[in-house]
N, C-alpha and C positions, 0 to 999 in steps of 0.2 A: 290501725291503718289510717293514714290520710291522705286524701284525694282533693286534689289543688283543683278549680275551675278557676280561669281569669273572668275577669267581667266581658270582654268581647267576645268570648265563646257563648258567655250566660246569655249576652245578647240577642247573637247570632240563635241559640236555641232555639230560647222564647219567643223571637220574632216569627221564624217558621213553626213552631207550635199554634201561636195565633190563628194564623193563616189556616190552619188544617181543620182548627178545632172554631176556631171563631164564637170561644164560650168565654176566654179567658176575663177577666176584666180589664177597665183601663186604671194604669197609673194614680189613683187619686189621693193617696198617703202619701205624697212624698213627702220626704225626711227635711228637715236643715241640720246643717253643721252641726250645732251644738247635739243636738237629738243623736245624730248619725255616731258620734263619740262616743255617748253615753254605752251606745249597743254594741259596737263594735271599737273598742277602745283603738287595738293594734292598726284598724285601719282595713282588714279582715274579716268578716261573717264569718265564725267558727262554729259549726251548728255541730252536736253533739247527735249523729244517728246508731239507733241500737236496731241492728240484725236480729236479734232476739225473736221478735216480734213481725211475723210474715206480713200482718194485716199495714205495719207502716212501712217495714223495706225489706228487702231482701237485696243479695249479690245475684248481679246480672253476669251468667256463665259465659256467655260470648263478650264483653265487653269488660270484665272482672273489676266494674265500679256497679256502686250504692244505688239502687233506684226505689220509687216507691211515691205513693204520698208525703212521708214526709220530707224526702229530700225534696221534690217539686216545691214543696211550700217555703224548704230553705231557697232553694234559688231564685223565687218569686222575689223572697223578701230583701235578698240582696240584690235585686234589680234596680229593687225601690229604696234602698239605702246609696245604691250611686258606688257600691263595693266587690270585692270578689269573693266567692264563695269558698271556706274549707269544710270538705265534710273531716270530721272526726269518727270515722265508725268503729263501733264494740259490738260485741254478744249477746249483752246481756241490759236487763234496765239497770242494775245497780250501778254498773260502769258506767252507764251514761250518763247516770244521775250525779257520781263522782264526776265527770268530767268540767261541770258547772263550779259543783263545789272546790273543785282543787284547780280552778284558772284555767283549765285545756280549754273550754268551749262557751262561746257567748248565749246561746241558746242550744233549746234541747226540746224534746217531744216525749213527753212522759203521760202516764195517766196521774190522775190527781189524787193525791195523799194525804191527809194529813199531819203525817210524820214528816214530811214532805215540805211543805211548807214553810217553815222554818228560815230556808236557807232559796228557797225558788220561788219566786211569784208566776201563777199557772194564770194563764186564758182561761176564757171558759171553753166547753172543748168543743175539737172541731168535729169529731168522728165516736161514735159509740162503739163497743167491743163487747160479745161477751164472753164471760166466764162459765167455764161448765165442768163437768167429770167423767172422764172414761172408766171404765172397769172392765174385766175379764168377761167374755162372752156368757161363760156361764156360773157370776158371780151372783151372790143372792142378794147383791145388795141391788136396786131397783131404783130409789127414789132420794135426793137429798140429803133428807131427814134420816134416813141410816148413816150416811157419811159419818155423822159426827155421836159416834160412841167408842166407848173401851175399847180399846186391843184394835183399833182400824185404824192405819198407815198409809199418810196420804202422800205422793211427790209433789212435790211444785218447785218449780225454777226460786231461787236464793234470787231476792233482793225484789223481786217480780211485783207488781201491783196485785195478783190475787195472792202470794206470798205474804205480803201486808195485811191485807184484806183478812188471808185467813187465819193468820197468826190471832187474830182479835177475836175472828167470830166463833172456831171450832174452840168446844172445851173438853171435850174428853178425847176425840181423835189426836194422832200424834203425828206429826210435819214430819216427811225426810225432806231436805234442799238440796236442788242440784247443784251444779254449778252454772248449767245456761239450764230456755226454756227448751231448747232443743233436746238436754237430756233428761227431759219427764221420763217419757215413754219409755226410754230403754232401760233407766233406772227402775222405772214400774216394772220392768219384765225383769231383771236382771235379780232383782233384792225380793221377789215375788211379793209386793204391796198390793193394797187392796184396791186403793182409787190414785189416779193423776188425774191433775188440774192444770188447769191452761185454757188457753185461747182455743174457742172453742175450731176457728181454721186450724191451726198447730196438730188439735187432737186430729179433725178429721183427717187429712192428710196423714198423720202417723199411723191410725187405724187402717186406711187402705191399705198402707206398706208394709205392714207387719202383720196382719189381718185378728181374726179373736178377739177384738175389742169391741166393746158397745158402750158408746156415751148416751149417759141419762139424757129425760128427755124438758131436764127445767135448768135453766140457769144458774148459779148458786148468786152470780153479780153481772154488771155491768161496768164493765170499766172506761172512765171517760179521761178519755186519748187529749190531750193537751197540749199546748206549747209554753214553755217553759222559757225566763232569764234570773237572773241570778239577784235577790232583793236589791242588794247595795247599788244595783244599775239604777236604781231613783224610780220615783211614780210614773216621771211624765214616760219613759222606758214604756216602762208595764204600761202604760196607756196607749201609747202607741200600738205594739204588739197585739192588745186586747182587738183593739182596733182593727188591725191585720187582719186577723180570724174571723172577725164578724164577717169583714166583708169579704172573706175566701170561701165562706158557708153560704154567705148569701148568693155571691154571683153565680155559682156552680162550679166553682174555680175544683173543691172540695170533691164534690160529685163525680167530674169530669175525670181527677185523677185516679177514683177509684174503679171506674169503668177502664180506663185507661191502661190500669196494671194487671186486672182480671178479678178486683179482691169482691171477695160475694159474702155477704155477709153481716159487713160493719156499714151504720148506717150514719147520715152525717146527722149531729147535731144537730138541734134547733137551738135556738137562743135560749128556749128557759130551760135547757138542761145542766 
């Protein structure tokens, strides 16, 4: 799905968000020409947002567009490129992450990989996230350090940062992948597996709605939420961008959005994270 903003709406927005919130920052990156190209070739901000992942967007039911932290920070940034905004929304991070790599989208909001890498140069990030494990109310598994033995069947969302994540660090448990993050849960109850993993919001929220669920009480990771363009967009690109982020963490720019959406939980970055 993609959802066209012209630049005078983006305007109009953020002008009256200003006004309400009186957090946001001023203007101080602006872009020139040549800069402005590098990011947005077509002339376009095409920001690559994934659904997937509650803590950066979610679909607004009465309005059925993208909202979230990260779209905020896409709109920000094409204010300050002088462009209009497209979101590209998917389901899933894999898709998102394809969307860079296969020309759909000039930037994207991903957590940091190092498989990753490769083909995206990441910020450093703007928002913390963690990762954790649900299991069955009265499963005997209790602590982390059980997850990963023989015969124990974990879900996690295909293509996911703790997908990544766990593919590396579990040696003896064995991965089912879903196809989104959204179908952990039901895959865990559906295929009767031992633990799902996810965002530790995602699980809570699934636990309420299905109930019988108890998530451990340690983190297995942290996942650090990023902003993302595609290498070939050149350094001075990725320096700009970096740039962005600092000062969207600094100002409260970061903060104010997550208050703003309801997300409880994910904590912004500091600089040496």
């Amino acid at each position: 799905m993609i959802l066209a903003f012209s630049l005078t709406r983006l305007r109009r927005t953020f002008a009256s968000t200003l006004l309400a919130t009186a957090l946001l920052p001023s203007l101080t990156l602006a872009a020139d020409p040549a800069l402005v190209r590098q990011i947005a070739p077509t002339g376009v901000l095409r920001a690559s947002i994934n659904l997937g992942n509650p803590v950066l967007a979610n679909m607004d039911t009465t309005s059925g567009q993208a909202v979230g932290v990260s779209v905020d920070l896409a709109r920000e940034l094409a204010l300050r490129l002088g462009v209009p905004l497209q979101l590209v929304v998917g389901k899933t991070a894999a898709g998102s992450v394809r969307n860079l790599e296969d020309g759909q989208a000039d930037i994207g909001f991903f957590a940091i990989d190092p498989g990753r890498a490769r083909e995206i140069y990441f910020t450093r990030p703007y928002v913390l996230i963690e990762g954790y494990y649900a299991v069955r109310a009265d499963s005997p598994i209790t602590t982390n350090a059980q997850v990963d033995r023989p015969g124990v069947t974990v879900a996690v969302g295909r293509g996911s940062a703790y997908d990544l994540f766990l593919s590396r660090a579990l040696k003896q448990a064995s991965l089912v992948r879903t196809p989104t993050s959204a179908a952990v849960v039901p895959t865990f109850l559906d295929q009767q597996l031992d633990v799902a993993a996810g965002v530790k919001q995602q699980l809570q929220a699934d636990a309420a709605k299905v109930g019988g669920l108890r998530i451990l009480d340690q983190r297995f990771m942290v996942i650090r939420q990023a902003m993302g363009l595609p290498t070939v967009r050149g350094q001075q690109a990725a320096d700009y961008l970096a740039a962005f982020v600092e000062e969207m963490k600094a100002s409260g720019f970061v903060a104010t959005a997550l208050t703003r959406h309801g997300i409880e939980g994910a904590l912004v970055a500091s600089g040496e994270d």
